[in-house]
TORMI-976503 format. One record per residue: residue in three letters; x, y, z of N, C-alpha, C in turn; residue number from 1. Coordinates in nm, 3 decimals. Example, Ala and Ser with C-alpha at 12.3 -4.5 7.8 and 13.67 -1.06 7.14 Angstrom:
+-----+---------+---------+---------+---------+---------+---------+---------+---------+---------+-----+
| res |     n_u |     n_v |     n_w |    ca_u |    ca_v |    ca_w |     c_u |     c_v |     c_w |   n |
+-----+---------+---------+---------+---------+---------+---------+---------+---------+---------+-----+
| ALA |   1.319 |  -0.569 |   0.780 |   1.230 |  -0.450 |   0.780 |   1.320 |  -0.330 |   0.780 |   1 |
| SER |   1.285 |  -0.225 |   0.708 |   1.367 |  -0.106 |   0.714 |   1.290 |   0.003 |   0.787 |   2 |
+-----+---------+---------+---------+---------+---------+---------+---------+---------+---------+-----+
END
This chain:
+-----+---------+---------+---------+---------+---------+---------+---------+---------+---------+-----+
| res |     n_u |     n_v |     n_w |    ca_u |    ca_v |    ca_w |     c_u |     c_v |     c_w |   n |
+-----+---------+---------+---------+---------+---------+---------+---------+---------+---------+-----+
| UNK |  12.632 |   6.180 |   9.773 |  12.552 |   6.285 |   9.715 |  12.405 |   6.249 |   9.737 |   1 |
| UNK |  12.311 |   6.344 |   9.775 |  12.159 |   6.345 |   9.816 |  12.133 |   6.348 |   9.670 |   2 |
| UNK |  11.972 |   6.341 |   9.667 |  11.860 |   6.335 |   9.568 |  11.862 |   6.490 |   9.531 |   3 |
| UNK |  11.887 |   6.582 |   9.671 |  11.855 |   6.714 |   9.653 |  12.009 |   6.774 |   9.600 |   4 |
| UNK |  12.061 |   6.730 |   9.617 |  12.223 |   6.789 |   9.560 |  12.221 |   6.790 |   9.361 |   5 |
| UNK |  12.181 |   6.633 |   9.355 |  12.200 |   6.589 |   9.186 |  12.149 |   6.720 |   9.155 |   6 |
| UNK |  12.253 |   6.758 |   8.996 |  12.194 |   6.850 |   8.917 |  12.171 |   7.001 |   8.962 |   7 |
| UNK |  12.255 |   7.007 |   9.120 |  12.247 |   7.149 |   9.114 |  12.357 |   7.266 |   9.116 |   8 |
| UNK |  12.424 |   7.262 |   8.982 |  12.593 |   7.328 |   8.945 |  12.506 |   7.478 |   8.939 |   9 |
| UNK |  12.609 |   7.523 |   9.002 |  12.621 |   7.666 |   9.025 |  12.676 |   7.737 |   8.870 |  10 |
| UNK |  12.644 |   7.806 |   8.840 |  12.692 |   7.899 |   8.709 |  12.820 |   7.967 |   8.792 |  11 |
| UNK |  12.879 |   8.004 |   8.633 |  13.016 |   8.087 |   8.662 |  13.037 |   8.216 |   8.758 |  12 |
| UNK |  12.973 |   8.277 |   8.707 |  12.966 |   8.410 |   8.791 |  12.862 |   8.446 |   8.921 |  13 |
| UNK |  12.813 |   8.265 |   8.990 |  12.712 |   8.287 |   9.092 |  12.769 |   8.349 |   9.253 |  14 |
| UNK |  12.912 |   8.333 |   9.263 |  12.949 |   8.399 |   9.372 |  12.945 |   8.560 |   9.374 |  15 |
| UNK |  12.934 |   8.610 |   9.258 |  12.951 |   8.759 |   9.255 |  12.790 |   8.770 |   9.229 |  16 |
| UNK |  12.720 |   8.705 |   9.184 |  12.578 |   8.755 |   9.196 |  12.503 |   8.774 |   9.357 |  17 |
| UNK |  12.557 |   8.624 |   9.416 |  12.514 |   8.619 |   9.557 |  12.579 |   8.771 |   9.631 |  18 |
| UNK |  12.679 |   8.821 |   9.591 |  12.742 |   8.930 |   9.686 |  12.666 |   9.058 |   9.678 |  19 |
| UNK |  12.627 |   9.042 |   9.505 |  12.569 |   9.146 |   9.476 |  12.430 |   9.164 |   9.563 |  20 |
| UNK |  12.346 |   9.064 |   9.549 |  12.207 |   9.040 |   9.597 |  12.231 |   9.079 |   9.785 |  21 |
| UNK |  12.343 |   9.018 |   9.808 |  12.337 |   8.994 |   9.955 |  12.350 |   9.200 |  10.020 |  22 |
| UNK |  12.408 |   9.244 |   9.920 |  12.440 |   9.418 |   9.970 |  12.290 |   9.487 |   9.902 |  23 |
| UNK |  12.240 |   9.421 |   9.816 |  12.102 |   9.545 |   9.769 |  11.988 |   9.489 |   9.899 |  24 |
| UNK |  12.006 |   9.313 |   9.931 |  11.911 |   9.335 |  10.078 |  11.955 |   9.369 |  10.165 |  25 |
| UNK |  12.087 |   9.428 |  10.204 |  12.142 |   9.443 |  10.351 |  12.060 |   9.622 |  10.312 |  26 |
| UNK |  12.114 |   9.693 |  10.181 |  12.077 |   9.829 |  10.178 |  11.937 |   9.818 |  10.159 |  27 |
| UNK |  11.841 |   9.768 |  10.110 |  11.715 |   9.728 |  10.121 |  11.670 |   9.790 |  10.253 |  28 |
| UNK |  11.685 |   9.682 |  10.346 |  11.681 |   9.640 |  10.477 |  11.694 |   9.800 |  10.596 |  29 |
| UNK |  11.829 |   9.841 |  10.533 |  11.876 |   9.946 |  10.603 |  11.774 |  10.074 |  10.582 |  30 |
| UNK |  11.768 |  10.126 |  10.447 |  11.643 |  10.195 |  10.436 |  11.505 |  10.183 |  10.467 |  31 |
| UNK |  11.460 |  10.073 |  10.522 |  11.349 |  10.017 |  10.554 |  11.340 |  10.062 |  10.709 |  32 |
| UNK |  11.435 |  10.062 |  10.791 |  11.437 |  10.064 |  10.923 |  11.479 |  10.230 |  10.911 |  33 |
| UNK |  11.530 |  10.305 |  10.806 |  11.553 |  10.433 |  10.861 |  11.385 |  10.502 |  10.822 |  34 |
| UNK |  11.324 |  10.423 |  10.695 |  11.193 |  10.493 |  10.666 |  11.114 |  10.520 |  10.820 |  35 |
| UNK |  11.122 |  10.395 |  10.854 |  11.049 |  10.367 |  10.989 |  11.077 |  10.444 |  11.101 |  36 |
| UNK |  11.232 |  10.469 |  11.164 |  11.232 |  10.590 |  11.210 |  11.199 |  10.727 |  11.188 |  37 |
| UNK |  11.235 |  10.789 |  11.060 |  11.211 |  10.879 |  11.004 |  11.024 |  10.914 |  11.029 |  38 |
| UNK |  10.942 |  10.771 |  11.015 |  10.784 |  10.822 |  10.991 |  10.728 |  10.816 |  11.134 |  39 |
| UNK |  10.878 |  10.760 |  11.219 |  10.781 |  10.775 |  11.382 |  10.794 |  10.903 |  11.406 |  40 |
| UNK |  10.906 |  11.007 |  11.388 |  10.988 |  11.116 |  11.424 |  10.847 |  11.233 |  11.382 |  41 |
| UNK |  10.791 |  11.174 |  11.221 |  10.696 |  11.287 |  11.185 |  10.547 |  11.200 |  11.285 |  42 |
| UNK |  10.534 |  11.116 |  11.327 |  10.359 |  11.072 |  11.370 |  10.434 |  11.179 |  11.496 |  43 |
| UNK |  10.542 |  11.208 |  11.576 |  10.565 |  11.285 |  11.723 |  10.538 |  11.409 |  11.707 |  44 |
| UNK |  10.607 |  11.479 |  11.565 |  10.603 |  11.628 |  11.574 |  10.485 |  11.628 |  11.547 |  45 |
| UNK |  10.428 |  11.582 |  11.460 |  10.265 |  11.628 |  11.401 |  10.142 |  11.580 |  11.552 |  46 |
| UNK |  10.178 |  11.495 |  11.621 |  10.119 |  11.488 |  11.726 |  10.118 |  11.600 |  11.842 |  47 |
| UNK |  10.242 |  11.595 |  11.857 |  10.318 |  11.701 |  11.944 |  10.229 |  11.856 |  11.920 |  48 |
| UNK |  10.275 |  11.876 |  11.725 |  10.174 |  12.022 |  11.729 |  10.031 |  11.994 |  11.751 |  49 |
| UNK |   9.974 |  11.930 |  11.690 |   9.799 |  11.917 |  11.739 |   9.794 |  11.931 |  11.876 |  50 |
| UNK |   9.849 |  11.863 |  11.948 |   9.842 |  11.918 |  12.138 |   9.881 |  12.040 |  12.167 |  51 |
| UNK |   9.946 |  12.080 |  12.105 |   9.947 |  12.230 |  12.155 |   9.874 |  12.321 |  12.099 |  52 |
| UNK |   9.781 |  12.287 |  12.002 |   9.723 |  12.390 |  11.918 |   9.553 |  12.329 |  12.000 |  53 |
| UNK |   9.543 |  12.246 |  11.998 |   9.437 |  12.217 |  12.012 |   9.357 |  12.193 |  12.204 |  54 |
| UNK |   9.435 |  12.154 |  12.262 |   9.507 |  12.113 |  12.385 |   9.487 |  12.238 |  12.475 |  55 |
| UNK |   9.610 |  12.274 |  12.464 |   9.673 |  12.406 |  12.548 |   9.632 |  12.505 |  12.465 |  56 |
| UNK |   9.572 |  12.558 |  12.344 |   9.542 |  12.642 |  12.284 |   9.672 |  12.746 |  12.227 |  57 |
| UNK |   9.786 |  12.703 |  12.226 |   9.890 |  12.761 |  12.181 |   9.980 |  12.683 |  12.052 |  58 |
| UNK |  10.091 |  12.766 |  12.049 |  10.166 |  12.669 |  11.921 |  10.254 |  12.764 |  11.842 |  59 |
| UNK |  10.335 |  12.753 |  11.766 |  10.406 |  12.833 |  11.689 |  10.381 |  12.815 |  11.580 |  60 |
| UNK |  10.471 |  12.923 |  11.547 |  10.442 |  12.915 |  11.366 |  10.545 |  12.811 |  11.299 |  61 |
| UNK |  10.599 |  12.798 |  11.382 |  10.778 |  12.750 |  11.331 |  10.721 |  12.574 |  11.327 |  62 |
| UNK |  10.676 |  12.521 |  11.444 |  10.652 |  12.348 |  11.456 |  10.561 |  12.375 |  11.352 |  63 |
| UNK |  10.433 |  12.449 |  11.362 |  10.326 |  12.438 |  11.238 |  10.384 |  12.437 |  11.093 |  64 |
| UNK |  10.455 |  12.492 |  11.040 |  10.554 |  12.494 |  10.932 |  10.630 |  12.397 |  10.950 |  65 |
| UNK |  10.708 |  12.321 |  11.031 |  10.822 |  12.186 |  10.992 |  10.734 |  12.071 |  10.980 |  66 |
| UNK |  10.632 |  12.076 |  11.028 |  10.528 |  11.943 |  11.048 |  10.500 |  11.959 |  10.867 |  67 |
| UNK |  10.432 |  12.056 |  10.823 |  10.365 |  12.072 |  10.716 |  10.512 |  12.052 |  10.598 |  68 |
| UNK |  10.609 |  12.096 |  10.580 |  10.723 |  12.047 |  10.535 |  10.746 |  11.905 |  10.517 |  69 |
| UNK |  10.756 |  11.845 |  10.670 |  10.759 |  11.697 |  10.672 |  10.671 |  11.637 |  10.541 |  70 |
| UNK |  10.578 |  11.649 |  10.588 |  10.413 |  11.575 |  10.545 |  10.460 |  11.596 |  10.399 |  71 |
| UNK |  10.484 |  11.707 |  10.369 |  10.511 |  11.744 |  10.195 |  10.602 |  11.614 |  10.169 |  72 |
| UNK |  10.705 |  11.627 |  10.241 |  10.838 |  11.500 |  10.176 |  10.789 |  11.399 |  10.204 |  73 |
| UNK |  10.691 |  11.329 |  10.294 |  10.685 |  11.160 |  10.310 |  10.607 |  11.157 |  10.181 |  74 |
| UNK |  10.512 |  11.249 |  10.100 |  10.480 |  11.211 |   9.979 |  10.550 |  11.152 |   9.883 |  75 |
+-----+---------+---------+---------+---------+---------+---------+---------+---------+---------+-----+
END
């Protein structure tokens, strides 16, 4: 037995805590990488419409409305 071992007993119920902990960072984790897709998807459309509105001088009503939708929900 090491210096670093002495004195370090695990409590009763530490295998079900570790399982617990180990699934709120895996789902943590998972939402973290979908936020991140999700906020590249809106920097494209909202890019996407400014070039066409501003750009090419055209654009719809329809991208101008889903962009502005978006923007509402990342709040």
């Amino acid at each position: 037995m090491t210096i670093s071992d002495a004195g370090t007993r695990r409590p009763r119920g530490a295998n079900a805590l570790d399982r617990c902990m180990l699934i709120i960072d895996r789902l943590v984790e998972w939402l973290g990488r979908l936020t991140a897709w999700l906020t590249l998807g809106l920097v494209l459309l909202v890019a996407g419409d400014v070039m066409l509105r501003y750009i090419w001088h055209t654009g719809s009503v329809a991208s101008r409305n889903c962009s502005g939708i978006c923007s509402q929900w990342s709040r």
